[in-house]
C-alpha positions as CSV (number, residue, x, y, z in Angstrom):
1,X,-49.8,-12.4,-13.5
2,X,-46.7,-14.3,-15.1
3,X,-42.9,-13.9,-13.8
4,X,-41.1,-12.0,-16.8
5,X,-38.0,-13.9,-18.2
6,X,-35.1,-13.0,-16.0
7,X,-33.1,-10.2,-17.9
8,X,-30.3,-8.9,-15.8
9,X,-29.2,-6.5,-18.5
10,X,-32.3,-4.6,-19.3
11,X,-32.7,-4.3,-15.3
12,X,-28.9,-3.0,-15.2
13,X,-29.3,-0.7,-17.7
14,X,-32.2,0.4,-15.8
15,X,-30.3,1.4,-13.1
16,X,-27.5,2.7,-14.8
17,X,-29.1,5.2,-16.8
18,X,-31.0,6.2,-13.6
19,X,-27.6,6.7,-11.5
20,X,-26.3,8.4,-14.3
21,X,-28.8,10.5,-14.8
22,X,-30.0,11.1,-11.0
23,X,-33.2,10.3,-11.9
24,X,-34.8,6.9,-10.1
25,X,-36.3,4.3,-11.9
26,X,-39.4,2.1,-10.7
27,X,-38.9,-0.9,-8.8
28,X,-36.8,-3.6,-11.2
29,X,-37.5,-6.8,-9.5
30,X,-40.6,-7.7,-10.4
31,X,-40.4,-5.9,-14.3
32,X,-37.2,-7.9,-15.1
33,X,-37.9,-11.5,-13.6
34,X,-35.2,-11.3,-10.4
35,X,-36.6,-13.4,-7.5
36,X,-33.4,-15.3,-5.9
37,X,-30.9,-13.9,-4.5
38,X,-28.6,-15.1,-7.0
39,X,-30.4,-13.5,-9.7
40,X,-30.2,-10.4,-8.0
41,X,-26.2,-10.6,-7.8
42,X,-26.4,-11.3,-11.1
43,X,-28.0,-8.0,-12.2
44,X,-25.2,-6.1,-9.3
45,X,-22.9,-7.6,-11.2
46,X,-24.3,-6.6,-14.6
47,X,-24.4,-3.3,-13.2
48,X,-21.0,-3.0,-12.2
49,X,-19.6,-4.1,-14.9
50,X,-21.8,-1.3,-17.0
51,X,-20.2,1.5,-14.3
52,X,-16.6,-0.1,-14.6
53,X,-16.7,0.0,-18.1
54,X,-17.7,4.0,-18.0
55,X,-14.7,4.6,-16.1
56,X,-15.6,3.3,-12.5
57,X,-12.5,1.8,-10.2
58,X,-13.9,-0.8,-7.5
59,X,-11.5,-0.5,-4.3
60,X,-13.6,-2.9,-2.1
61,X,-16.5,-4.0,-0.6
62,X,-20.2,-2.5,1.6
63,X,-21.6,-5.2,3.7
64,X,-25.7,-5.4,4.2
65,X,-28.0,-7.1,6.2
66,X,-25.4,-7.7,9.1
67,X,-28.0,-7.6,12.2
68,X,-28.6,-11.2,12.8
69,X,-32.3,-10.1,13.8
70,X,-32.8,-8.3,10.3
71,X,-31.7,-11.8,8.6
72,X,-34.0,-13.5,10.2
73,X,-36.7,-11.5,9.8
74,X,-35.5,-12.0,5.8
75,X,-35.8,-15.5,6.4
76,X,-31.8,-15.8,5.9
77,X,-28.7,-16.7,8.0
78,X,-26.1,-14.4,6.5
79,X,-25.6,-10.8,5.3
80,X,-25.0,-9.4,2.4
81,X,-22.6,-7.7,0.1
82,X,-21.7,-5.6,-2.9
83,X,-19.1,-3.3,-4.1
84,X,-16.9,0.4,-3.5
85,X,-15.7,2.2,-6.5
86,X,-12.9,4.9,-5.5
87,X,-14.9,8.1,-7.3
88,X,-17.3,7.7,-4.6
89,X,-15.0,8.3,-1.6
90,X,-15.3,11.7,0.1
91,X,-12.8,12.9,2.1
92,X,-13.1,13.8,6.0
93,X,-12.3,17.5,6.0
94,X,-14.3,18.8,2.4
95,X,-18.1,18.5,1.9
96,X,-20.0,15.4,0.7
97,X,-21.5,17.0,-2.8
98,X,-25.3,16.3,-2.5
99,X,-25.8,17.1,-5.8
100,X,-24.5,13.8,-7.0
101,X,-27.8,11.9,-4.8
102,X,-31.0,11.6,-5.1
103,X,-32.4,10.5,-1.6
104,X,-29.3,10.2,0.5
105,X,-29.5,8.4,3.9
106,X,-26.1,7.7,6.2
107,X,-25.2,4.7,8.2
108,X,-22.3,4.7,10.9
109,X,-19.8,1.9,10.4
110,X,-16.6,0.4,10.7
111,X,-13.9,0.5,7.5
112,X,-12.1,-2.3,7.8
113,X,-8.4,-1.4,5.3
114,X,-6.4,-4.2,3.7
115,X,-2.6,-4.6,4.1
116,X,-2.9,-7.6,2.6
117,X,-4.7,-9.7,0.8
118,X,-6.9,-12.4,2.2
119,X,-7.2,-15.8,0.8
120,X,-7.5,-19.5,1.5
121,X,-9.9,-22.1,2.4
122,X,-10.1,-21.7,5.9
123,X,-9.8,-18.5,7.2
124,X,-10.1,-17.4,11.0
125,X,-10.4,-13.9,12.3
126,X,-6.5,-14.2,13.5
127,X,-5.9,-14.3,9.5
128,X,-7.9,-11.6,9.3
129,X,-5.9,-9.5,11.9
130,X,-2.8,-10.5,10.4
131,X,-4.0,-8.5,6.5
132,X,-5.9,-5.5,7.8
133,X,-3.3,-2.6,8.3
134,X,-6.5,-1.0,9.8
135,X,-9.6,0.3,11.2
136,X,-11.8,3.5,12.0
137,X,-15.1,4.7,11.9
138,X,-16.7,5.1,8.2
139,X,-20.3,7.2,7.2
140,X,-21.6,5.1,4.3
141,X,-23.8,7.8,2.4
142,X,-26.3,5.4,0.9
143,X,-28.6,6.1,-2.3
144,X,-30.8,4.2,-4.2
145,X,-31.5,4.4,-7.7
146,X,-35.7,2.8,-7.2
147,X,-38.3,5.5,-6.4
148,X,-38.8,5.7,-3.3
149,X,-36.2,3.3,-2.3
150,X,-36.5,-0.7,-2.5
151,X,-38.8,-2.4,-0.8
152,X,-37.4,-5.8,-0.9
153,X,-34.1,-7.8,-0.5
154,X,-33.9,-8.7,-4.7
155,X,-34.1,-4.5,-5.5
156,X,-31.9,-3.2,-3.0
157,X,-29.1,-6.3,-4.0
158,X,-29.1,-5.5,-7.6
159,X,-29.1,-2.3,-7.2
160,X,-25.9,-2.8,-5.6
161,X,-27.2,-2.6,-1.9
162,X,-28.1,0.9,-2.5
163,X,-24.8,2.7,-2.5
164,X,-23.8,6.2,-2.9
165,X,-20.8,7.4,-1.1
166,X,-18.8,7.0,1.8
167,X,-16.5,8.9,4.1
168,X,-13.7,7.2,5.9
169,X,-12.3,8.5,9.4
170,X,-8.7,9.8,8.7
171,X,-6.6,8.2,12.0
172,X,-7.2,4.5,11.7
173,X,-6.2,2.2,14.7
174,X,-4.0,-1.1,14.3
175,X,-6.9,-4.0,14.6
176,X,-5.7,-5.7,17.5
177,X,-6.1,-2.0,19.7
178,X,-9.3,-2.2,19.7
179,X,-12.1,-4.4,20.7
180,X,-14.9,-3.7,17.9
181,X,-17.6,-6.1,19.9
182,X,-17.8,-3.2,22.7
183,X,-18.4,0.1,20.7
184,X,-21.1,2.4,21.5
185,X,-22.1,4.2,18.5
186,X,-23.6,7.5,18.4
187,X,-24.7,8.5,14.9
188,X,-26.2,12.4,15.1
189,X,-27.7,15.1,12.2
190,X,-27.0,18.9,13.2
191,X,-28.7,19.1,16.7
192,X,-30.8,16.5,17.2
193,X,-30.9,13.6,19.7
194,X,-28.1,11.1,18.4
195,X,-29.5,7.7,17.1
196,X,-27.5,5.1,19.0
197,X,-26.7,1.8,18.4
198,X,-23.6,-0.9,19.4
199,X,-21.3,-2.7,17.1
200,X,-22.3,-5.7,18.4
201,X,-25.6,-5.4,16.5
202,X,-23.1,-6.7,13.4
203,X,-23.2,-10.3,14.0
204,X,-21.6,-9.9,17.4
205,X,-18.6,-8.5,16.3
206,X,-18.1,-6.2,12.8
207,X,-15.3,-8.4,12.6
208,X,-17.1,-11.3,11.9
209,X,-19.2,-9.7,9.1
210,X,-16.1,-9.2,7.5
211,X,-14.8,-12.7,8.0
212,X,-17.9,-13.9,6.6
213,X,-17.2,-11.7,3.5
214,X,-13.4,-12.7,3.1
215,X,-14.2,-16.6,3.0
216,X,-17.3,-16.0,0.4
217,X,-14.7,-13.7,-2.0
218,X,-12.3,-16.5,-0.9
219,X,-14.9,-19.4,-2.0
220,X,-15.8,-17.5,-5.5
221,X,-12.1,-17.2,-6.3
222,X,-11.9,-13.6,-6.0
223,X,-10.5,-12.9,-2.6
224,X,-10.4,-9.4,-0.8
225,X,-6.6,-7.9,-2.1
226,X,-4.2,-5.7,-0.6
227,X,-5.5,-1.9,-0.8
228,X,-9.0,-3.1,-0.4
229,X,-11.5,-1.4,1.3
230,X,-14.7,-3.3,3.3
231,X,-17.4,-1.5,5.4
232,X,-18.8,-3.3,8.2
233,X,-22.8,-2.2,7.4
234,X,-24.5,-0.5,9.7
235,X,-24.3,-0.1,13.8
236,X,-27.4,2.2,14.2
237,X,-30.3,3.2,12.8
238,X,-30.2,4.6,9.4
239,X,-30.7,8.6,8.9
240,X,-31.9,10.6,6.2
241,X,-29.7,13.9,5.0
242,X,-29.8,16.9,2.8
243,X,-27.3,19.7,2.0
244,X,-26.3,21.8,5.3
245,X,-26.9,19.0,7.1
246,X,-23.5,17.8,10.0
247,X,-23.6,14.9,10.7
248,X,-21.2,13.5,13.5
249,X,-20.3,9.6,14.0
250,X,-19.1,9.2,17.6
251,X,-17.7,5.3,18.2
252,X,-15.6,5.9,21.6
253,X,-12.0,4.5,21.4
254,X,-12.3,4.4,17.5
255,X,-12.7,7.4,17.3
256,X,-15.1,10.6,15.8
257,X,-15.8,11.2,12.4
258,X,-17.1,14.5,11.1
259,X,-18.4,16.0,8.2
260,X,-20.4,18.2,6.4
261,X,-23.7,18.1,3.2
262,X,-23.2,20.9,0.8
């Protein structure tokens, strides 16, 4: 069977009109012709800039892929990234409105919050310290917009790394009071046995997944600003919600974050 042309539109209106209207679309990979990676940041991109221009406010960045195992097995040597709109932060203390998903799954991680903003052509992780005003623990609530969610790297990048929404703990710690490369994570639904996982998983350190973002913005002129949110991606295994549902991120000296499906 022929490749379709490449059409990032048509597949970004694709998954617009499905996140707008909580209804997911098939697979748009293979219908619209994206097989690189860069064709597939091409259609985020197209996608965001449909979402932006119905109202949406980026504030920062989700990182992907940050397991050095899980890049390999991609046949890659780096993670991934796309983007955090402001409408879809939920705060710590009300309930995360399951009515605006449509397969919801969480991920523990670390929120890494921008004093400043980071830019220049050779940035270590002391820069880094120097422009975050923060960290704490964050629960990305991730969606997809593809039935049954996608089923390779090209779907789940242009369909902005399946995002959804996020909570961010409310008591951040100064960066350099706490050594990210040792947390144990505990990431638990209701009653059940806690899925576990350590942030070194995330390329040793999640603060080297977020150097690696800063000096790729940095490279493609649009640098991480002051204000600016990043999450780390995930430190344990990924688990699937519903309204009722608790869920509770424990990550030690970074503290608990708690909260609640309706």
């Amino acid at each position: 069977m022929n490749t379709p042309a490449f059409d990032p539109q048509a597949a970004a209106q694709e998954l617009f009109q499905a996140r707008q209207q909580l209804a997911a679309c098939a697979p748009v990979a293979e219908r619209f012709g994206i097989t690189s990676l860069e064709q597939a940041y091409a259609t985020q991109r197209a996608l965001t800039a449909l979402q932006c221009s119905a109202g949406l406010e980026l504030i920062g960045y989700k990182l992907g892929l940050t397991d050095p195992r899980a890049q390999q097995a991609m046949g890659l040597n780096h993670p991934l990234y796309g983007v955090l709109a402001h409408d879809w932060q939920c705060c710590e203390d009300e309930s995360v409105p399951t009515p605006r998903l449509m397969a919801p799954r969480v991920e523990a991680e670390v929120a890494f919050m921008f004093a400043e903003t980071l830019d220049g052509p050779d940035l270590q992780v002391a820069d880094l310290l120097d422009a975050l005003g923060g960290v704490a623990p964050a629960l990305e609530i991730c969606d997809s917009a593809l039935t049954g969610w996608p089923r390779n790297l090209f779907d789940a990048l242009a369909d902005n790394l399946s995002s959804g929404l996020f909570v961010l703990g409310s008591r951040p710690l100064a960066p350099r009071d706490v050594d990210l490369s040792t947390l144990e994570v505990q990431l638990q639904r209701n009653d059940l046995t806690p899925l576990s996982g350590h942030a070194s998983q995330c390329m040793g350190n999640p603060l080297n997944a977020c150097l690696w973002l800063a000096r790729e913005l940095a490279r493609q002129g649009t640098p991480i600003r002051a204000g600016e949110i990043v999450l780390s991606g995930a430190l344990a295994p990924m688990q699937a919600v519903e309204a009722g549902d608790q869920v509770r991120v424990d990550m030690g000296e970074l503290g608990v974050l708690e909260c609640r499906f309706a």
